[in-house]
N, C-alpha and C positions, 0 to 999 in steps of 0.2 A: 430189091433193096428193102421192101415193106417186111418184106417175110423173114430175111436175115432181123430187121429191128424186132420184130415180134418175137422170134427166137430167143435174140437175149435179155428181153423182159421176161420172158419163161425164164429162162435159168437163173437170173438174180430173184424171184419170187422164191425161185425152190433154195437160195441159197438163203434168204429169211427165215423160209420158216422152218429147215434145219438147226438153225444157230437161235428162235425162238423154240423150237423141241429141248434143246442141250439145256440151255434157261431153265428150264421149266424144271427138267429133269436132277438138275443140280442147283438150288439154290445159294451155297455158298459162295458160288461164282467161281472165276477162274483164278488158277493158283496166285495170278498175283492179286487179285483182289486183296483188299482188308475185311479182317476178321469184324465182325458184328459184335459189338456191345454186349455183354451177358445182363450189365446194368452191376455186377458187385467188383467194386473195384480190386483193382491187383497189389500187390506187395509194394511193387515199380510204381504204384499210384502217389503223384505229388500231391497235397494236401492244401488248399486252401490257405492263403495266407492268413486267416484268424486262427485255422489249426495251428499255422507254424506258432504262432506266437504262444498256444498253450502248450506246447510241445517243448520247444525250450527250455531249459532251465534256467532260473535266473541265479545269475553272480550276485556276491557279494555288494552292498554299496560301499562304493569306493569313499565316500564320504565319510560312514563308520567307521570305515574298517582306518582310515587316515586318522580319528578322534581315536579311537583306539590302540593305534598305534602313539599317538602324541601322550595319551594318557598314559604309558606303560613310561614313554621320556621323564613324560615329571615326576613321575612318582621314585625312578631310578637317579634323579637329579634330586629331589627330595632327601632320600635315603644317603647319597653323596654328599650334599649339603649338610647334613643332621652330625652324619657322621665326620666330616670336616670339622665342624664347629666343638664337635666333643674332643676332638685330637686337640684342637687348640687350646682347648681349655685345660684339659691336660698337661700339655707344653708347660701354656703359661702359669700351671700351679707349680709344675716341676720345679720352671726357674726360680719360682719365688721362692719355694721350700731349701734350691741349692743356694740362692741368697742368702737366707736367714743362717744357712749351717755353717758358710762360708765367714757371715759376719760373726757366730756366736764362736765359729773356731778362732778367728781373727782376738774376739774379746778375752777370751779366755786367755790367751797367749800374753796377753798387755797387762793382766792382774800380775804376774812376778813383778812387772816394773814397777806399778804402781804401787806396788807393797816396798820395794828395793827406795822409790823415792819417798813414802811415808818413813821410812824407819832411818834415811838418810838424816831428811829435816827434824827429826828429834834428838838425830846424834849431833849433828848441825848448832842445835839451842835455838830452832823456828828461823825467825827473819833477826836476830840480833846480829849476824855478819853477815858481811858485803854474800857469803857464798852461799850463807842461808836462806838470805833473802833472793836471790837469785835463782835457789833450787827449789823455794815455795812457790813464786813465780810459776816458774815452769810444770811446775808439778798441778798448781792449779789451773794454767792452762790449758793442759794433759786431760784434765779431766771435765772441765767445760766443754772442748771439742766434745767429747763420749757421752757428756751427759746431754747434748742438744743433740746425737744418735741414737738416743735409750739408754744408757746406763747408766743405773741407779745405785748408787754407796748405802749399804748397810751398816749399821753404826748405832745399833740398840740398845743401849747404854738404858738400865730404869726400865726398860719395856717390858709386858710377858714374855713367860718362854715361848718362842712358837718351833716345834721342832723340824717346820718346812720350809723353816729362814734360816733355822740358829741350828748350831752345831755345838752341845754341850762337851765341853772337856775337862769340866772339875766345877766342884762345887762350894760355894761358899757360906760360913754358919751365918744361919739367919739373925736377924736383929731381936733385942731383950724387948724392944719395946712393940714387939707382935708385928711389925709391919708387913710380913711374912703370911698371914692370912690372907690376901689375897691371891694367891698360889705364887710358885717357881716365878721371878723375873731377872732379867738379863741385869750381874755386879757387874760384870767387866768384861771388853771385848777384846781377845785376843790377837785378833786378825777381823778386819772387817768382810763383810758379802756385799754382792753384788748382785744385780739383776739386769736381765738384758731386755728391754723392750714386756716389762713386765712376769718374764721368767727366771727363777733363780738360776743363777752359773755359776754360783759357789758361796754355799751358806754361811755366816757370822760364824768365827769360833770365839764360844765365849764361855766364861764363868758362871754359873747360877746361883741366885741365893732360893735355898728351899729350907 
């Protein structure tokens, strides 16, 4: 039994230092071993988390980039606003402009009458009959409405001639006693003018003495 033991401490001795020869012999070890550090990292090498952070690229700030967005709002809400405010103003010159032509067409329309009742009340003989005094009436009524609208009666009787009021249609000889020296002014009105809110809508026809 001693000899058998002794036996197989021989063979595991020699089975040592066979598998210490191979060692020796082959240092990278056996195939499944891991490979040995070169010490220079690999492609495959993960970097350090202070790498990662220089490595990334950074975005945008979303803060900016939101002021900058809002900035491009107002300034498009600006530009709509601006542009609003001119249309309106527009609008509202239009309507005023179609007011004025509307009321200056309306006046123009109302001077035949007006003329139709001036030339009645003198046929009439003024307010001496019930029909004359009745149709001066009215007739000055006619014309107080228009004149508390702007409309102003021309009736230049002794004035200069102004040829952007009056409408010459015949002239008359001047006086012996020179009064005529002060140039052309308005003998006699043939048909009166009128003005609407300060513009003329149909000049005095009238006589001149020159």
């Amino acid at each position: 039994m001693t000899g058998t033991a002794k036996s197989s401490d021989d063979e595991f001795a020699e089975v040592a230092e066979v598998v210490d020869a191979e060692l020796v012999d082959d240092p990278a070890g056996s195939p499944g071993a891991p490979a040995a550090s070169s010490g220079t990292p690999s492609e495959d090498t993960v970097p350090e988390d202070g790498d990662v952070a220089e490595v990334i690229v950074v975005d945008e700030d979303p803060v900016a980039a939101a002021r900058a967005e809002r900035d491009e709002y107002l300034d498009a809400l600006r530009r709509l606003q601006a542009e609003f405010e001119n249309y309106r103003k527009r609008v509202s010159k239009q309507q005023v402009e179609q007011v004025e032509r509307a009321a200056v067409s309306l006046v123009d329309k109302l001077l035949p009458v007006l003329d139709v009742l001036d030339l009645a009340a003198e046929h009439l003989g003024g307010g001496d009959s019930d029909e004359g005094k009745a149709l001066v009436q009215a007739s000055a009524l006619l014309n107080d409405v228009l004149a508390k609208e702007g409309l102003e009666r021309v009736d230049p009787v002794g004035d200069p001639f102004d040829p952007n009021d009056h409408e010459a249609v015949g002239n008359v000889p001047a006086d012996e006693d020179g009064s005529d020296e002060q140039g052309p002014t308005v003998a006699q009105v043939m048909r009166p003018g009128y003005r609407w809110r300060g513009t003329v809508v149909r000049p005095a026809m009238v006589l001149v003495r020159s």
